[in-house]
N, C-alpha and C positions, 0 to 999 in steps of 0.2 A: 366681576372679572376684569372691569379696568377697561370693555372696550363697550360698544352700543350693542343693544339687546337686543333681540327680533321675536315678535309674535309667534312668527312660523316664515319659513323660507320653501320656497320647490326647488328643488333636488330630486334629478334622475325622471322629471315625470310626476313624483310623489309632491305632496303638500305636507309638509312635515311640521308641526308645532307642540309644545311642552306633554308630553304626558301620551306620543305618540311610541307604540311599541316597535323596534329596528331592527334589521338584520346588518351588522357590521364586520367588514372583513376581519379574516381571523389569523391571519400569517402564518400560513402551512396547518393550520389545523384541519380536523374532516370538516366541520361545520361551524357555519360563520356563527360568533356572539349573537348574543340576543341582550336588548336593554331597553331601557324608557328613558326617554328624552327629558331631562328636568330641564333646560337650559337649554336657549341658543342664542350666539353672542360672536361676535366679532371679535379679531385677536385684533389689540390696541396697536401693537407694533407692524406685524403684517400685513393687516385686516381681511386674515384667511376667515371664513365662517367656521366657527366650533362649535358643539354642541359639547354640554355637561351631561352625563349618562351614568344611570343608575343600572348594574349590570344584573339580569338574569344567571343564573346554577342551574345548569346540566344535573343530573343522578351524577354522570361520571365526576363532576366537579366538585362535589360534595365528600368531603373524609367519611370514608365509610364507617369509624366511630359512632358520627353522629347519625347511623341509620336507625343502630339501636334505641335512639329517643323517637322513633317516625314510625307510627300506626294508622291502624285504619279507624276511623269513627266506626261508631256500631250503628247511626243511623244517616247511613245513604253512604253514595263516594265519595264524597269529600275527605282528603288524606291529610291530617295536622298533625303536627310537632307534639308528643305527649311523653309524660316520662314512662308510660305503662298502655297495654293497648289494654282497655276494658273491654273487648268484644273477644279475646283471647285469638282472634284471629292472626297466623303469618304476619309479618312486619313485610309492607312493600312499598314500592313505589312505583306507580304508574309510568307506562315506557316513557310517552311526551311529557311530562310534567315536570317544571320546572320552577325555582326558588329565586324569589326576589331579596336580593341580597341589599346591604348596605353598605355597600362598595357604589363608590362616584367619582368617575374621572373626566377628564377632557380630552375628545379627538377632535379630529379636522371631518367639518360636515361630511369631507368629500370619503371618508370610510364606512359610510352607510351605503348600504347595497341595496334597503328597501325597507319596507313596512314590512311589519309580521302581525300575527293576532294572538295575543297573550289572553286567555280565558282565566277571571279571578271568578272561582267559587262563589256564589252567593252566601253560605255560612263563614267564609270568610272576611269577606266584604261587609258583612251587616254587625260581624262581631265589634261591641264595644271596648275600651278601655277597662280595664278594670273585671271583665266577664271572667268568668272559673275556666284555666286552661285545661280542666278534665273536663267540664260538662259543657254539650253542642248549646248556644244558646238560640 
């Protein structure tokens, strides 16, 4: 980014470093952002502290198009992106549940409000590249 990188910075009380989950104010919205920290780094010219943030999806932020490709697994709750639900069950989405996008921008440290706790699924998490997007592995 063109200015000096940091580890991790405190902010607010909070110990904040790369891959920490954030609550970021949201300018008039009900509920502040949610994102993960890739990056924190000083602005070259200012040298305000910024952090580079990979943003969290709300249900409501998600085009309800693509609800229709989001089923339920048929074994356990773990809820993935599928073209077809094979357990024939409702298509839902869990109320708190939210979508790691690949959207990445830069704010000013000082827009974090706090830490939050983002739970990734363990069938998630363990899935490989290349695994069958119909069958849990």
């Amino acid at each position: 980014k063109g200015g000096l990188r940091y580890v991790g910075v405190v902010w607010g009380g909070n110990y904040l470093e790369e891959g920490c989950q954030v609550f970021l104010h949201s300018d008039g919205e009900e509920q502040p952002y949610l994102a993960r920290i890739e990056f924190l780094w000083e602005h070259p010219s200012s040298f305000e502290p910024m952090v580079t943030c990979r943003w969290f999806y709300r249900r409501i932020d998600v085009p309800s198009k693509l609800f229709d490709q989001i089923g339920k697994s048929s074994r356990g709750n773990h809820w993935t992106i599928r073209k077809h639900s094979s357990s024939g069950r409702p298509k839902e989405i869990l109320r708190n549940e939210v979508f790691m996008s690949n959207v990445i921008d830069d704010n000013p440290v000082a827009s974090i409000m706090g830490l939050c706790d983002v739970q990734i699924s363990r069938k998630v998490r363990d899935k490989q590249p290349g695994d069958d997007d119909e069958e849990e592995g």
